[in-house]
C-alpha positions in Angstrom: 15.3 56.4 -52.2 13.1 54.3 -50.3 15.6 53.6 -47.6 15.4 57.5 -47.0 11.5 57.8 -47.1 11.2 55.0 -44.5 13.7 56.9 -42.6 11.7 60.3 -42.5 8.2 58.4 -42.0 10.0 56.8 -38.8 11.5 60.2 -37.6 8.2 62.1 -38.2 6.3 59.1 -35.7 8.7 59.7 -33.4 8.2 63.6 -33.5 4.4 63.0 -33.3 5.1 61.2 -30.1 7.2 63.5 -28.5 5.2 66.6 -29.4 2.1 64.6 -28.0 3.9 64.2 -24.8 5.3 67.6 -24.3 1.6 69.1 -24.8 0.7 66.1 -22.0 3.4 68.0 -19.8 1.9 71.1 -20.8 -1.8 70.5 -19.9 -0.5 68.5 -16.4 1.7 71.6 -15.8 -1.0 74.2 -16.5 -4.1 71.8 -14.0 -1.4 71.6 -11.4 -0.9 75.3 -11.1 -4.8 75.7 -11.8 -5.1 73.6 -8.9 -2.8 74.7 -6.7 -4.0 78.3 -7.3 -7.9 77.6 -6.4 -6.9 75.9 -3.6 -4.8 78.9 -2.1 -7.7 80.8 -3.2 -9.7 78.9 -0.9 -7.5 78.9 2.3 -7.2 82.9 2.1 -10.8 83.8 1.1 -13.1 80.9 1.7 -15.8 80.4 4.0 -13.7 79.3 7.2 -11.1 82.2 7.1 -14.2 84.4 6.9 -16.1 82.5 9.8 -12.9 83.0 11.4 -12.7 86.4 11.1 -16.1 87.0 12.3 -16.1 85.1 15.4 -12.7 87.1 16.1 -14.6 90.2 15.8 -17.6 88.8 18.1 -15.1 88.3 20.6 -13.5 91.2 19.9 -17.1 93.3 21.1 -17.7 90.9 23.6 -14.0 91.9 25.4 -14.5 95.2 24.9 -17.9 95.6 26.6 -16.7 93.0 29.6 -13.4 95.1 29.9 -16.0 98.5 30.0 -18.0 97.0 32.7 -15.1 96.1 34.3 -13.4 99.3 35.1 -17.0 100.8 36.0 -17.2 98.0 38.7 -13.6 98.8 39.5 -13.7 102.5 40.0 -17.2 101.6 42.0 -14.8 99.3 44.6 -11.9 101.9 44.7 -14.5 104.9 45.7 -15.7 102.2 48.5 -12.4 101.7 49.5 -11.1 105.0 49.9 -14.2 106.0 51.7 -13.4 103.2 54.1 -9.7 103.9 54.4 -10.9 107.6 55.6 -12.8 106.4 58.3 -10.7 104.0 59.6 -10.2 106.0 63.0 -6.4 103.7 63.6 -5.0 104.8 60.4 -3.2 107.8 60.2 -2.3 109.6 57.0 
């Protein structure tokens, strides 16, 4: 009877370790994916993807008004032109 009651105290220490190191596995599983999610998190929504996205938007109004003032200039230069193309007395239409 002994023999078997040593037997089942030695089994039962062995559980205890396994179960210990499953729950390690566990917990390192469960920081890892913690971890992992934060730092996606982060990359997506944090402050240099939002910087980002405002200076692209600064430039944004910044192209749009340079391209505005653009096409006034440009319509200014074709009027010129055409008026100067009219009175060009050696061309004929």
């Amino acid at each position: 009877m002994s023999n078997v009651l040593d037997n089942f105290d030695e089994e039962n220490e062995e559980g205890g370790e396994d179960r210990a190191l499953f729950y390690l596995k566990v917990i390192s599983l469960i920081i890892i994916v913690l971890g992992f999610g934060l730092y996606i998190g982060d990359v997506l929504f944090g402050k240099s993807s939002l910087d980002v996205l405002l200076n692209l938007q600064e430039d944004k109004d910044t192209l749009s008004a340079k391209i505005q003032s653009l096409k006034e200039e440009n319509a200014v230069l074709q009027k010129e032109f055409f008026e100067l193309r009219q009175l060009d007395p050696d061309r004929r239409k």
